[in-house]
KEZA-169092 format. One record per residue: x, y, z of N, C-alpha, C in turn; residue in one letter; residue number from 1. Coordinates in steps of 0.001 Angstrom, whole numbers. Each point is the difference from the previous one (the first is absolute). Layout:
BEGIN
+---------+---------+---------+---------+---------+---------+---------+---------+---------+------+-----+
|      nx |      ny |      nz |     cax |     cay |     caz |      cx |      cy |      cz | rest |  nr |
+---------+---------+---------+---------+---------+---------+---------+---------+---------+------+-----+
|       X |       Y |       Z |       X |       Y |       Z |       X |       Y |       Z |    A | NUM |
...
+---------+---------+---------+---------+---------+---------+---------+---------+---------+------+-----+
***
This chain:
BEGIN
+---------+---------+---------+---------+---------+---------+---------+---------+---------+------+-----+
|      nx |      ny |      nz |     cax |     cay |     caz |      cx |      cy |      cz | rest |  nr |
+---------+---------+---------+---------+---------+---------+---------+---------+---------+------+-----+
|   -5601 |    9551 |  -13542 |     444 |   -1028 |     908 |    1283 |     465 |     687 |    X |   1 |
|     296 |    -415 |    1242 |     954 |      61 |     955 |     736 |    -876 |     469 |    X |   2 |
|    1303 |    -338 |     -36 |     739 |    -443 |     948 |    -303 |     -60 |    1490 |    X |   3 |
|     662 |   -1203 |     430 |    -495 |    -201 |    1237 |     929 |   -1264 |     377 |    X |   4 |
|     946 |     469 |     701 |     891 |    -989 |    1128 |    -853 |   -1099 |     996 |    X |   5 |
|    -246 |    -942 |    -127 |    -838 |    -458 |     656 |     858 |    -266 |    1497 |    X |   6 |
|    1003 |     -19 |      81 |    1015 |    -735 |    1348 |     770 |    1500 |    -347 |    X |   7 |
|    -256 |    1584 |     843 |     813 |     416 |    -142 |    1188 |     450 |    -213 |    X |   8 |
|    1056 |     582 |    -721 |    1118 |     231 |    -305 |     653 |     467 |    1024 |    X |   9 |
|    -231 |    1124 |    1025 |     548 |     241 |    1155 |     652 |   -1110 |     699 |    X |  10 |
|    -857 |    -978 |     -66 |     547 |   -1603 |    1006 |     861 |    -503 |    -687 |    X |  11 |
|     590 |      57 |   -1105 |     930 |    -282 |   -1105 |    1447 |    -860 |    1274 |    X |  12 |
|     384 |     621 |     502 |     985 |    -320 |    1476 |    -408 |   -1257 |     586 |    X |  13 |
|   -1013 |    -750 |      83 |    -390 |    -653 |     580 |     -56 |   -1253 |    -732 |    X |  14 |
|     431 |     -96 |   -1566 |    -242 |    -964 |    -662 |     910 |    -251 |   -1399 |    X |  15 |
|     223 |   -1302 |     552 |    1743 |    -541 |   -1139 |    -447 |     527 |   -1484 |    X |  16 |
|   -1446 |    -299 |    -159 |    -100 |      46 |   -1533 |    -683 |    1699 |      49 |    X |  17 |
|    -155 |     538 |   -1469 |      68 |     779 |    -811 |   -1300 |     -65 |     543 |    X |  18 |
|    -600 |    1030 |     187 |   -1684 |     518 |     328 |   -1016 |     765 |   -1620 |    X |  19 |
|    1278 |     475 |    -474 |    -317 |     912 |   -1136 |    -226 |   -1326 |   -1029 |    X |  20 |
|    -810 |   -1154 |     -83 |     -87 |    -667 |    -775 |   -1298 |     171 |    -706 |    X |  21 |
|    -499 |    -343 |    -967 |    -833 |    -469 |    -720 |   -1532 |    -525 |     958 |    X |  22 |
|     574 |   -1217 |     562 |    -771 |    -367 |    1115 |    -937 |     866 |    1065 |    X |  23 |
|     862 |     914 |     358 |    -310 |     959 |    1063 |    -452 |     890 |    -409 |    X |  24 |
|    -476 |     666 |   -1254 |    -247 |     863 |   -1110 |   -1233 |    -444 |     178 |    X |  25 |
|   -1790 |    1086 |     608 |    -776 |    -744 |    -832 |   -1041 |    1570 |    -692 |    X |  26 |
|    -271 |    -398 |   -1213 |    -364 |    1295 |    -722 |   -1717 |      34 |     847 |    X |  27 |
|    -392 |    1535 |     204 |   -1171 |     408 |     412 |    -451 |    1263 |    -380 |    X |  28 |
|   -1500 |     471 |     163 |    -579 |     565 |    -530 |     291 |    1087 |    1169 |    X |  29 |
|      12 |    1689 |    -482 |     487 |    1287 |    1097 |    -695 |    -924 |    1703 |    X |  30 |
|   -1201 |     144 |    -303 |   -1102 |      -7 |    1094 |     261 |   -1118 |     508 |    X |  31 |
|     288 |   -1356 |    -386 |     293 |    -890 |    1186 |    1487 |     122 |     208 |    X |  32 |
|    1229 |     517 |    -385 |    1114 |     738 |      -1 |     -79 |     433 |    1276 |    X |  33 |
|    -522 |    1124 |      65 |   -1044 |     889 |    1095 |    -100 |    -901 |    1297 |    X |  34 |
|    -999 |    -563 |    -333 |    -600 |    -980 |     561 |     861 |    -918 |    1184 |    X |  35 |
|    1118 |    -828 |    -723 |     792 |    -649 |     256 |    1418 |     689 |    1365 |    X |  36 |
|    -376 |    1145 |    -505 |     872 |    1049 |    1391 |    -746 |     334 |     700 |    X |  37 |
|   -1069 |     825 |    -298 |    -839 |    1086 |     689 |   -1248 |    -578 |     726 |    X |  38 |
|    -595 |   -1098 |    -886 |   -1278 |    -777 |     506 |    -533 |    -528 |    1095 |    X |  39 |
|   -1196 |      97 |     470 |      34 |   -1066 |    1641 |     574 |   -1271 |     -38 |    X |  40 |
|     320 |    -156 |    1588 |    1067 |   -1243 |    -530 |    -749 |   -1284 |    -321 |    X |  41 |
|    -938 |    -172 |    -159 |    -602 |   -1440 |    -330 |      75 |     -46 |   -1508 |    X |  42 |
|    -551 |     963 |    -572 |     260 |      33 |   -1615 |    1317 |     152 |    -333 |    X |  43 |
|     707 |     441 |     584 |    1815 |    -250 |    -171 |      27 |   -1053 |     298 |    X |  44 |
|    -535 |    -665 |     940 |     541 |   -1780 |     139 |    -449 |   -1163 |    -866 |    X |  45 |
|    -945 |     846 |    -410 |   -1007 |   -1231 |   -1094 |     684 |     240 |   -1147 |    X |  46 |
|     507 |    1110 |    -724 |     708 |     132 |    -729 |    1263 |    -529 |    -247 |    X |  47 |
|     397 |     -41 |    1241 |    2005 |    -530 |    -194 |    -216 |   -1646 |     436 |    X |  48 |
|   -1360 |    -695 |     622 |     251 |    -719 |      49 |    -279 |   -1006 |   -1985 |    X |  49 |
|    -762 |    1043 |    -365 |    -241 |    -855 |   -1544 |    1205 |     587 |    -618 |    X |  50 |
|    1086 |     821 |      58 |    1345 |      96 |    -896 |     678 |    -995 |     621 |    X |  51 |
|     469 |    -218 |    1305 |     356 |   -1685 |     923 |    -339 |    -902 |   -1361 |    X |  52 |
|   -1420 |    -216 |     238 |    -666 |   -1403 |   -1035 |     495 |      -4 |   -1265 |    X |  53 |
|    -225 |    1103 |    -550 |     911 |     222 |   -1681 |    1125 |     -99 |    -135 |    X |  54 |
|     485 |     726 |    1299 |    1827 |      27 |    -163 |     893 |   -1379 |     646 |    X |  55 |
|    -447 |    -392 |     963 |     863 |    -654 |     860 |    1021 |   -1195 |    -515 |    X |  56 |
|    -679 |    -696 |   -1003 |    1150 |   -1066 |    -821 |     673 |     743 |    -982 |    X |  57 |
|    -182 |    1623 |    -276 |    1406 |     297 |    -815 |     682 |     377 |     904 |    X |  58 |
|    -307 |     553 |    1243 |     999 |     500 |     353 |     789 |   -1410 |    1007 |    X |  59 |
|    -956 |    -826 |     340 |     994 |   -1012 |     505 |     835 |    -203 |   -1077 |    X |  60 |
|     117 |    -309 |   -1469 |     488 |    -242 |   -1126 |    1383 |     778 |    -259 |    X |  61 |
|    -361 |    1526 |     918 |    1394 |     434 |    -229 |     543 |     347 |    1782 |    X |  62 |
|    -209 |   -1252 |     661 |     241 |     669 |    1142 |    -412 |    -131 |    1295 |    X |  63 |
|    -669 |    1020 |    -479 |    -933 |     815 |    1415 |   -1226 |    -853 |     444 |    X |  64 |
|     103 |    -869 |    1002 |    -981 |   -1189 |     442 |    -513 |     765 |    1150 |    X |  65 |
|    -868 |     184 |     307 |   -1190 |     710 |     926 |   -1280 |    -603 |     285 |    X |  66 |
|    -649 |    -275 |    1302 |   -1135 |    -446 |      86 |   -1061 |    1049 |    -350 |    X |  67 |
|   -1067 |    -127 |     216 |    -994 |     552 |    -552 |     513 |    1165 |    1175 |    X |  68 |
|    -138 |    -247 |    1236 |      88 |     635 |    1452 |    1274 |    1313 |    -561 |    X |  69 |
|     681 |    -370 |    -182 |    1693 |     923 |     -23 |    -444 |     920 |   -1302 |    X |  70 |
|    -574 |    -495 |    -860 |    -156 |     963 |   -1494 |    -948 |     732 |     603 |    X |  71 |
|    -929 |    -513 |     753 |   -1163 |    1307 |     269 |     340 |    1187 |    1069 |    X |  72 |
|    1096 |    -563 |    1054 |     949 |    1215 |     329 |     870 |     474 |    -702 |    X |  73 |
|     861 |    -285 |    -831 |     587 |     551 |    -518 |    -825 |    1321 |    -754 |    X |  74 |
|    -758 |    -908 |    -980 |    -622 |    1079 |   -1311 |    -513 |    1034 |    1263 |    X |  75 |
|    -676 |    -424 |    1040 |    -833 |    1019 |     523 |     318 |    1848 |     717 |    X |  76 |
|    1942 |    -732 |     309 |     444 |     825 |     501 |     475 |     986 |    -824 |    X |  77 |
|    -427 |     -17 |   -1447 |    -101 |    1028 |    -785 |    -969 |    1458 |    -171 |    X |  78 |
|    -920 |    -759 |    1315 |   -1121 |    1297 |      55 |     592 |     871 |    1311 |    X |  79 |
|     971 |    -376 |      95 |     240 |     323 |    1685 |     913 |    1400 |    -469 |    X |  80 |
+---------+---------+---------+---------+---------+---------+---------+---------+---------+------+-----+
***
């Protein structure tokens, strides 16, 4: 299993709270790892939009309030 920033760390500048949280942490397997950078972008979007669904009330919890819309640019601009 792999680590995986779901709201990149680079953007860290852009946001009062701590990115390196727990929240934003979501563990994955190499290949959707892979996947999640490298992948066509629809399966990158279907993907970050179900870590959104899992994640989104912890990380509002510590914070970081995002619509579905803003998390799926954000996470996305990690393939970029």
């Amino acid at each position: 299993m792999e680590s995986h920033h779901a709201i990149p760390m680079r953007l860290q500048p852009t946001f009062g709270n701590s990115l390196d949280i727990y929240a934003n942490i979501v563990c994955l397997c190499p290949t959707c790892h892979r996947r999640v950078h490298y992948g066509v972008r629809g399966e990158r979007i279907d993907m970050i939009r179900q870590i959104y669904h899992n994640r989104a009330s912890r990380l509002a919890n510590s914070g970081i309030r995002l619509s579905q819309d803003e998390f799926i640019d954000l996470a996305d601009s990690a393939a970029e």
